[in-house]
N, C-alpha and C positions, 0 to 999 in steps of 0.2 A: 799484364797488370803491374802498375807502377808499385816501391815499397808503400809509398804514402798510401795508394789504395790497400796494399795489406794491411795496412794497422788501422783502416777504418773502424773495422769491426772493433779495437778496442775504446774505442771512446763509447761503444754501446755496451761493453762488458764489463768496465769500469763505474759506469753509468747505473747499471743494475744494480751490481754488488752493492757501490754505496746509497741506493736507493733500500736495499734490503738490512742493511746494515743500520742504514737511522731507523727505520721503524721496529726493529728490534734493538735498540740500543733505549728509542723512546719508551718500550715496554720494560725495557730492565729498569729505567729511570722511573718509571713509574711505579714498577709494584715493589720496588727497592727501597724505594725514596731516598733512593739516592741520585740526585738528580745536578748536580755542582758537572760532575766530569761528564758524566753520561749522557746528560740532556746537552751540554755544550758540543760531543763528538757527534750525537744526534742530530744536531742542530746544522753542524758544518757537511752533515752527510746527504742528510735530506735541499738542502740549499745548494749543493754542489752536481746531487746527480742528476736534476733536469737538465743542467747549462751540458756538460757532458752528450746526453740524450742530442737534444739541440744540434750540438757539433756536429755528432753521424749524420744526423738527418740536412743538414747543412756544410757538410765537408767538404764538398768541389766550389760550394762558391764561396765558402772561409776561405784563404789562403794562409791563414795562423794556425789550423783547428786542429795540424797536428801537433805543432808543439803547446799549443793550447791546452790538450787531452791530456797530455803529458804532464805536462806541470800541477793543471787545476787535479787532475787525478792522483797522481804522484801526490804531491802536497797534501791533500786532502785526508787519503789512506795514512798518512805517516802521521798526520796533525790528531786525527779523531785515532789513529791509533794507541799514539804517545798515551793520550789521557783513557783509554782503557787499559792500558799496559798498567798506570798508574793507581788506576782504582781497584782493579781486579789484584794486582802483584806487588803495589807501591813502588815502583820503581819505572823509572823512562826507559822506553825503547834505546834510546843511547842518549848521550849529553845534547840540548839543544834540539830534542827533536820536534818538540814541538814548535818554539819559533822556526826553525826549518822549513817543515807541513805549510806553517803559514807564512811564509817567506813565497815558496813552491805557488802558493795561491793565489797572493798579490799578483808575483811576477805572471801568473798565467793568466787575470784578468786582464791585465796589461799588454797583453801579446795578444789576446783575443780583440782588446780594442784597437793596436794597430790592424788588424785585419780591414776596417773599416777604411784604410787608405793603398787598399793593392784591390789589384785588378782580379776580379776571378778567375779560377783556371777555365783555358776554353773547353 
């Protein structure tokens, strides 16, 4: 078994989490109302862990989908985390992290659509 087939499995662990993460972020944004950070970290968790999901199930014939997982995930967790760090603590995860997260995002939607110009692995 290849690295790249070991880290399959995280584009489906990643995938999860941030899937369980926006619908509980949606219920704190809801019965909170506070919904400014919360529904935005919601927003980018639930919108992120399908494409993730997708990638596992599509990994041998992506040829991006690991550094793809990587980025859109990475990015993602640090993005939706910045603004829970901020709501819950008033303070950022570190300087910048939120354009980071979503720096992380761009570049990995980016990389997932060059995949659209390589060859599948055989």
């Amino acid at each position: 078994m290849t690295a790249n087939q070991r880290l399959r499995p995280v584009a489906l662990f990643i995938g999860g989490i941030l899937g369980a993460a926006g619908v509980a972020l949606a219920a704190a944004a809801t019965h909170t109302g506070e919904s400014y950070m919360l529904g935005n970290a919601s927003a980018m968790c639930l919108a992120h862990a399908p494409v993730l999901i997708a990638l596992f199930i599509g990994w041998n014939a992506i040829r991006t989908a690991l550094p793809a997982t990587m980025l859109l995930g990475l990015g993602t967790l640090i993005f939706a985390g910045d603004l829970v760090s901020r709501h819950f603590f008033g303070s950022s995860l570190f300087p910048m992290a939120a354009p980071t997260g979503g720096m992380g995002m761009i570049i990995g939607w980016l990389v997932l659509a060059t995949g659209a110009f390589l060859k599948p692995r055989a």
